[in-house]
N, C-alpha and C positions, 0 to 999 in steps of 0.2 A: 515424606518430608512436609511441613509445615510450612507455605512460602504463602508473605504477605507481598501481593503485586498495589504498588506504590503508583500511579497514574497521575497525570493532571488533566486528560482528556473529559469531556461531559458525556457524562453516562445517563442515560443512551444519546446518543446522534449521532450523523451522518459522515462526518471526518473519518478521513483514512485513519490517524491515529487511534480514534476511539475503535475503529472497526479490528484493527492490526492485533491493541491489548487484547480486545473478547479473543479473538484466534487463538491468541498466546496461552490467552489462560484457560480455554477448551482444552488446548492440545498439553499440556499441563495433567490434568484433572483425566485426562484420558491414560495418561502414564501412571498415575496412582498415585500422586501429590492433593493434599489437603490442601486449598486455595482459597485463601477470602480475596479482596479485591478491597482497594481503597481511592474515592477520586472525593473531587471537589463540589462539595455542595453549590451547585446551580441550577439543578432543575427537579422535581420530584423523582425520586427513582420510582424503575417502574418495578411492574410484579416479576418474578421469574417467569413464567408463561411470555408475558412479553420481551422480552430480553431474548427468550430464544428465539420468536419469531421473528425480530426488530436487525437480528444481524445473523438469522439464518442458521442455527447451533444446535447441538441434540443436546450440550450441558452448558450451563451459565454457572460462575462462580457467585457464592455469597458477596454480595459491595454494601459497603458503608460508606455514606457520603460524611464529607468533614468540612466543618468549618473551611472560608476562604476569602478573603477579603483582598480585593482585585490591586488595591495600593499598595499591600505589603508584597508584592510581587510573587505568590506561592510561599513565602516564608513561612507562613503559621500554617497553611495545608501542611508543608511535610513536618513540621513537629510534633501537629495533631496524628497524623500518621504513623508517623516511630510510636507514637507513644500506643497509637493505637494494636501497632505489631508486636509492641513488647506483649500489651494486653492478650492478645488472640496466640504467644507463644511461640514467634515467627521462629525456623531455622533457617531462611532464608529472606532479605531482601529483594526483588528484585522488580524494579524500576524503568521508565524510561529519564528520569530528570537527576541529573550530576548533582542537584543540591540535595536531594533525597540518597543518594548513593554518598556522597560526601558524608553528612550526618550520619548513615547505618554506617560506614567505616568508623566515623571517631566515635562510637558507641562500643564498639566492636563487632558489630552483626559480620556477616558474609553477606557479601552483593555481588547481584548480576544485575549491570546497566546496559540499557538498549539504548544502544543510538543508530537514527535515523537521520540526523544532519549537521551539520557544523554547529560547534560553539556559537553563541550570540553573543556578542559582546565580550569585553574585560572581563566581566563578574562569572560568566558561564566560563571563562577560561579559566580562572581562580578555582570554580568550584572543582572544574574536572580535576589539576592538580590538586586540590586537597584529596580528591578520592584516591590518586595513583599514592600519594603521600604515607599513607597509612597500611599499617603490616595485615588488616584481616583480610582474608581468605574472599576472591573478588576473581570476575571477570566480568569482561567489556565486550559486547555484539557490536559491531556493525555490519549494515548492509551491502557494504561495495567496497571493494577495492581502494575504491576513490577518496570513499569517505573517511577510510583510514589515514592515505593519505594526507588530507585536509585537515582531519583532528590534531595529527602530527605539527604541522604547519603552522595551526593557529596556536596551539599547547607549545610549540616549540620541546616536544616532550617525543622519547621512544618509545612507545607501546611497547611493551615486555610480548613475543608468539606466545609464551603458554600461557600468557593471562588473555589472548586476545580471539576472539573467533568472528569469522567471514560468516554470517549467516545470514543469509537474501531472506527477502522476504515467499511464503510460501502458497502454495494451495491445499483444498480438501478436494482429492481426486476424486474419492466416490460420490461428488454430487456432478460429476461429468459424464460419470459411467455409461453407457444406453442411449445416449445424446442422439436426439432422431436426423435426417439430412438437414439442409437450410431449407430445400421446400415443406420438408414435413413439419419442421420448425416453426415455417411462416404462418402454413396453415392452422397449426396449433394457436397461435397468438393472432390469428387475425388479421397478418399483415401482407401488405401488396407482396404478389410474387413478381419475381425477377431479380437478375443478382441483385446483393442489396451490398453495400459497403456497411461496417456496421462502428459501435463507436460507446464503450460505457463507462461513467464515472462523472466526477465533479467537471468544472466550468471556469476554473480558476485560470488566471494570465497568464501565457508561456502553453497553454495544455489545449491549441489547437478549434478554439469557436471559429476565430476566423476564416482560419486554413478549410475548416469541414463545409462553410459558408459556402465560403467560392468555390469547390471543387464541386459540390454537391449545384451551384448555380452553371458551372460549365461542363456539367457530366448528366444532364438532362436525364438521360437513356437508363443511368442507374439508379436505384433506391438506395436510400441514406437512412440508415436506422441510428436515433441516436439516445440513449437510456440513460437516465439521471439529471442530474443539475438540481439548483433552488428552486422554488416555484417563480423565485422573483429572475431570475436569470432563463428560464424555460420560456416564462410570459413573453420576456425580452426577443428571445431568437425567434422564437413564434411570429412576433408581428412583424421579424426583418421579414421572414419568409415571405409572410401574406403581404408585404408591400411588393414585393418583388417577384410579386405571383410564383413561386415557387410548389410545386405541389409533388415534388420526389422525396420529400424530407417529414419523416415518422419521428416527433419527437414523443416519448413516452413521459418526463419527469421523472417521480424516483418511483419504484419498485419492488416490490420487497425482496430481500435478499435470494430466498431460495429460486425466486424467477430470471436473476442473473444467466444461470448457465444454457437456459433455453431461449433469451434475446442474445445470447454470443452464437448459439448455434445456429442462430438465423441469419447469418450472415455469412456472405461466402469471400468475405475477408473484412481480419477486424482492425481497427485502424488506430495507431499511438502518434497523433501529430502533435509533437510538441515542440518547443524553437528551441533556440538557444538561450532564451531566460526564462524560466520559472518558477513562478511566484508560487511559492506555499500558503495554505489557508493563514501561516502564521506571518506571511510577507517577505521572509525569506526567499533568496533566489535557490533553487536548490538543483538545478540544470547538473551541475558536476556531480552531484552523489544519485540522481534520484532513484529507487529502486521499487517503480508502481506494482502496487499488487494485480493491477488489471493486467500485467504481462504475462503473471505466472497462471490465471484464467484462462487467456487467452490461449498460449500452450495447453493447456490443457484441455480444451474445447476443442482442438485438431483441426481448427481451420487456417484460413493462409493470415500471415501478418504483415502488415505493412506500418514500420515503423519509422521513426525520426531518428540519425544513426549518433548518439553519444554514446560517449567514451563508457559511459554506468551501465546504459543499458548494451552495448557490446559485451557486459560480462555475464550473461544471460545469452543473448540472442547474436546468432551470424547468419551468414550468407547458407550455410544450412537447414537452417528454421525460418527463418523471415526474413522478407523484403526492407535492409536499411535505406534511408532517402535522407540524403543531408537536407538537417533539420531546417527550417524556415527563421530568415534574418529580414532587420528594417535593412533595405539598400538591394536586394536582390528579389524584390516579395514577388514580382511577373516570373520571374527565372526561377524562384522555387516553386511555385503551383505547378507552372509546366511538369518539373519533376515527377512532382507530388503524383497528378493527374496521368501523365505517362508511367508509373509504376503500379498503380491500381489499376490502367486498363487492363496490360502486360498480363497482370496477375489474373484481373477475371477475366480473362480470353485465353486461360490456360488453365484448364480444369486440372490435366494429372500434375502438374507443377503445382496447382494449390494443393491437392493431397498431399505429393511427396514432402511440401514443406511441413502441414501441417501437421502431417504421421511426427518426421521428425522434433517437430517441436513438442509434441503427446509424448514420445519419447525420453527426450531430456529434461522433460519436469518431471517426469516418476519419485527423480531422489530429491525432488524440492517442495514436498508436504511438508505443514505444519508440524504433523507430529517430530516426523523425522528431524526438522528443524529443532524443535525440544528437544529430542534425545541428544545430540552435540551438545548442544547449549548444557544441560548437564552432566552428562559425561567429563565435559571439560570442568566444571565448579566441581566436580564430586572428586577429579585427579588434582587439583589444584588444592582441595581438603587434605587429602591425603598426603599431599607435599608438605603440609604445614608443620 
């Protein structure tokens, strides 16, 4: 099948979103779909060569950047785009943005829209009903439970089951495969031995700087690995450190992709502190639905988790896979470290207990690969063709 993937994400950069699409459309193209790729001209695209090594890929799809002019709010990106899919032959849409999904329906295309979080406003609720509005041949991912939920809520609309599928966000298992211990790990990377608490991805509000601050200030004894961030945010915690003579805390910056699975392995527990609001790169709180791809890593790098316990991420992770710890609020923030810091000792003073979780979390992400994610995700568009 011929499927044009419709984006607004900046190609290449560091956002989960833009990292989430390349996944999608690897695991696409691995299934034997013809894929171009469509986003928003803003920065030069790079070569293929880089694209694979930029987010870590064995295949990159063909992208064409399109026009986009920031005041029209994405309206003339996705027109540029249909038009662009008509041209390339599309037999499929499929998108993360409702006004993109909207317009392939009232064209007639087939769409598969991905949603990763609540409508935005009136206009993003309008769009999503025009997309349900329309008789072509369509389905709708979300990532949680929750999200569904909330879509409902804000749509005031019932998502049709057979147009609708639960699709979490995934892993590539085989870059975990052979994963050496946390010591062999550290050694390999250079970094201080002794347990290390460990911690990767962006820096954004709600997502734990502070929590990892203090705990890692009153947890002396352990090492603090922490991989990623801006340069301008990295600088930032850098110098709390060096004011606060801290000297247990390994900040790397960013990384390239494929060195991901070998700073999780260096850790003998990896750490998801997030509160009870989190701000999205796009300012959105997204605490109710969020569905991080670093969890499904995480699982699958076989070490213990110790996580922040919402309701999103309970549809993934329990008291058999990982350590929950009610999340961090203004009004309790002494009362939550305590937690915090009493659940990570627990855990690294209990070596086969961090196995047994970890096995079991390597376990139940086996059926939550990317690919496997696509195959659903079309299966379902390909029975829902066939209904028509």
């Amino acid at each position: 099948m011929k499927i044009a993937l419709i984006t607004n994400s900046r190609i290449p950069s560091l956002t989960a979103n833009s990292i989430q699409a390349m996944k999608v459309a690897q695991a696409l193209m691995q299934l034997g779909h013809d894929i171009k790729m469509f986003a928003p001209k803003e920065a030069p695209i790079a070569n293929h060569q880089s694209l694979l090594t930029h987010y870590g890929l064995r295949f990159a799809p063909d992208i064409e950047l399109l026009p986009s002019i920031s005041r029209l709010k994405r309206l003339d990106f996705i027109v540029h785009a249909q038009r662009a899919a008509k041209r390339f032959g599309a037999d499929l849409i499929y998108t993360w943005l409702p006004q993109s999904a909207a317009l392939g329906a009232w064209m007639g295309d087939p769409v598969v829209l991905e949603m990763h979080a609540d409508n935005s406003g009136k206009l993003g609720v309008w769009w999503m009903r025009q997309f349900w509005n329309q008789k072509t041949p369509k389905v709708m991912t979300v990532t949680t439970s929750a999200l569904r939920k909330a879509l409902e809520r804000s749509t005031q609309f019932e998502f049709p089951n057979e147009a609708l599928l639960l699709a979490p966000n995934g892993v590539e298992l085989e870059k975990y495969a052979g994963l050496p211990s946390p010591t062999e790990a550290r050694r390999q990377l250079n970094l201080k031995e002794g347990l290390t608490a460990g911690f990767t991805g962006h820096i954004y509000p709600g997502r734990g700087a502070d929590l990892l601050f203090e705990l890692a200030r009153q947890m002396p004894a352990v090492n603090f690995l922490w991989v990623g961030g801006t340069p301008e945010l990295v600088d930032f915690w850098r110098g709390k450190l060096s004011e606060a003579g801290m000297t247990n805390v390994t900040m790397t910056g960013f990384v390239k992709h494929e060195s991901i699975p070998l700073y999780q392995a260096a850790a003998d527990v990896l750490l998801m502190p997030y509160s009870r609001s989190i701000e999205a790169s796009s300012g959105q709180d997204i605490a109710e639905v969020i569905n991080p791809m670093k969890m499904f890593e995480y699982m699958a790098s076989g070490r213990g988790i110790v996580s922040a316990d919402l309701d999103s991420i309970r549809e993934i992770l329990n008291e058999g896979n990982a350590v929950l710890v009610e999340p961090m609020e203004e009004g309790n923030r002494e009362w939550g470290i305590g937690n915090w810091k009493a659940a990570i000792e627990s855990l690294l003073d209990d070596e086969p207990r961090r196995s047994a979780l970890g096995a079991q979390a390597r376990r139940d992400v086996a059926q939550l690969t990317w690919g496997k994610r696509e195959e659903r995700v079309m299966e379902l568009f390909e029975s829902n063709l066939r209904g028509l």
